[in-house]
C-alpha positions in Angstrom: 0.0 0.0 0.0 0.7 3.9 0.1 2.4 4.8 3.3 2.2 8.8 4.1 5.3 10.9 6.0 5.1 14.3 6.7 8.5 15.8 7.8 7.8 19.0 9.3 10.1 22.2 9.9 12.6 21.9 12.4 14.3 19.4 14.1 12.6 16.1 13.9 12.9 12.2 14.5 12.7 9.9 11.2 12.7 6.6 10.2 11.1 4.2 7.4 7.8 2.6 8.1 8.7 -0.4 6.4 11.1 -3.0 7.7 13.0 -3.4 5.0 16.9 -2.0 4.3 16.5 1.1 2.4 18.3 4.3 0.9 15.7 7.1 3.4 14.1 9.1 2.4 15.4 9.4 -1.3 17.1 11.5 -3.6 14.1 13.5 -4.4 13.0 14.5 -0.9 14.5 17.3 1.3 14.8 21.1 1.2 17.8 22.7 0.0 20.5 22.3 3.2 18.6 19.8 5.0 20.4 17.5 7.2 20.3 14.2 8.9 22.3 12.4 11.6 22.6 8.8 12.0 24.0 6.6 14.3 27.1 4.6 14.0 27.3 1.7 15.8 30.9 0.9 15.6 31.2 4.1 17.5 28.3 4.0 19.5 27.4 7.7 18.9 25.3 9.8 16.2 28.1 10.9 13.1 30.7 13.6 12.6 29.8 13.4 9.0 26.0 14.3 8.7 24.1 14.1 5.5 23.1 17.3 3.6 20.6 17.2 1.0 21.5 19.5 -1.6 18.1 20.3 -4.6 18.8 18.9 -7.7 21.4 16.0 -6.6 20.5 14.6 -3.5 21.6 13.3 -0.1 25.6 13.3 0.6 28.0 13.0 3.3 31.7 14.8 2.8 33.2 10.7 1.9 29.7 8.9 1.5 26.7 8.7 -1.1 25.5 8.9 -4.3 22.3 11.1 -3.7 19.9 8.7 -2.8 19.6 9.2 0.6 20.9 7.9 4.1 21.1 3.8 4.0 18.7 2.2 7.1 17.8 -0.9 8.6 14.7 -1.9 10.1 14.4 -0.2 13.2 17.3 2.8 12.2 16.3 6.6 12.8 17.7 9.5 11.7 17.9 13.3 13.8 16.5 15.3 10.2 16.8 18.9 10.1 14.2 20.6 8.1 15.5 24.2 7.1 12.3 24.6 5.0 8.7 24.0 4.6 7.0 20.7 6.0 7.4 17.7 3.4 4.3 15.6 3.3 5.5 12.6 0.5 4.7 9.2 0.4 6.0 5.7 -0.6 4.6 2.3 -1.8 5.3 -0.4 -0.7 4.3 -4.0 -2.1 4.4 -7.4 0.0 6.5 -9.8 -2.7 
């Protein structure tokens, strides 16, 4: 089915609906200068090396990514920053 997000302004928790392993929330979702922190679990703290979403190309990290966003587990969360507008999108998702 069709699952709904709203990101709104600010400072904001994140993750995927679906347990599955995806790239979130993809390339073509963010506001200019938006940013996300993950967690690392090697270092057992949120990273030095946040991604920015930049309009146009995508989600990137200063050594990491090709645009399409911040790769999550099941379970994962990101801190998002929201520098613009709220972001209502949405995603399917199909049961194989």
């Amino acid at each position: 089915g069709t699952l709904a997000y709203n990101i709104p302004a600010g400072l904001s928790t994140l993750a995927s609906q679906v347990p599955v392993s995806t790239n979130f929330p993809g390339m073509d979702i963010g506001n200019d200068g938006n940013t996300m922190f993950t967690w690392v679990q090697a270092s057992q703290a949120w990273t030095q090396d946040p991604w920015i979403y930049y309009a146009g190309s995508g989600w990137f990290t200063s050594t990491l990514g090709d645009g399409t966003g911040a790769p999550l587990n099941p379970a994962d969360g990101v801190f998002y920053v929201n520098k613009g507008a709220a972001i209502p999108f949405t995603r399917s998702f199909t049961v194989q």
